[in-house]
N, C-alpha and C positions, 0 to 999 in steps of 0.2 A: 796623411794627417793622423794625428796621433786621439784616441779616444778616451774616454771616462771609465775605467775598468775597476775592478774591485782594488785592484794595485794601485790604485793612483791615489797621490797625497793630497787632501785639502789644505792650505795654508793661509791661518787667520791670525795674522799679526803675526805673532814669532812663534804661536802654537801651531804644530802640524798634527794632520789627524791621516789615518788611512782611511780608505773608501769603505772598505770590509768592517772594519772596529764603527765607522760610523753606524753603519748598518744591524751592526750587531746590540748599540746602543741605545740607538735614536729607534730605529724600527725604519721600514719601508712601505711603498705599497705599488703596484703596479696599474697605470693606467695607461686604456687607450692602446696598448703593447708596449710602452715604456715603462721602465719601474726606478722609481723615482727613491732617492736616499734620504730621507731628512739628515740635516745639519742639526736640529737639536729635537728639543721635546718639544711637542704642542701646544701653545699658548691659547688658553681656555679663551675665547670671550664673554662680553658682560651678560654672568648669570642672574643679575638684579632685574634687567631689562627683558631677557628672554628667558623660556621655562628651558628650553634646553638648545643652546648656544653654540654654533660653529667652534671648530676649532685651528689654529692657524700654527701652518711653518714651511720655513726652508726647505729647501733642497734641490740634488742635483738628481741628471738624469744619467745612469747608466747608456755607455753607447754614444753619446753627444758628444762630439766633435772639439775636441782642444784647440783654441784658435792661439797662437802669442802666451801662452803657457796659462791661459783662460778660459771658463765654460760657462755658461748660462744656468742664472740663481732661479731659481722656480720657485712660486707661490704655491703651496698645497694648502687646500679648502676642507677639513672633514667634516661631518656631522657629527652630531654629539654620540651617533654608538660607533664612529671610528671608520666610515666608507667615506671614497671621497665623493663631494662633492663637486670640486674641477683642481684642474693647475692652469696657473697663469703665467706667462711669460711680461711682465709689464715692462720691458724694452727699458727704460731708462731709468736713472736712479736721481737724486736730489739735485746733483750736478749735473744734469746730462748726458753722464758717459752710459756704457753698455754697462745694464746691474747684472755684473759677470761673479763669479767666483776663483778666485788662484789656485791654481792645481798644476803639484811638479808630476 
């Protein structure tokens, strides 16, 4: 089986991204012994409601398992000075399928 390597393509719609340039862009972090890529920046939550506010994103986990030229979309949790908090795997997406990511 083929794995999630800095080589590997994400593909979102007709945009391709590599794994390395993601990394290089978005930023990463390592948890638990996995290290995790963000897919983009960190979406602040609501600063009106709290004094200092989680912050949320995507991403993939280096080392994870390519199943059907697909890998598992991870939730990352930070706190507002940038540690994480957790990742979640939340299994299914609005339709029910695996909330996977495409990767050639």
């Amino acid at each position: 089986m083929a794995e999630v390597t800095e080589n590997s393509v994400v593909v979102c719609g007709v945009d391709k991204y590599k794994v390395s340039e993601l990394k290089r862009v978005y930023g990463s972090v390592c948890y638990q012994g996995g290290e995790f890529v963000f897919l983009g920046f960190p979406v602040v939550g609501d600063t009106v409601r709290s004094y200092r506010p989680d912050s949320y994103v995507a991403a993939v986990e280096l080392g994870d398992e390519i199943f059907d030229g697909q890998a598992f979309h991870y939730h990352v949790t930070l706190t507002y000075d940038g540690h994480v908090r957790e990742v979640l795997y939340d299994g299914l997406d609005d339709a029910g399928r695996p909330d996977t990511v495409d990767i050639e």
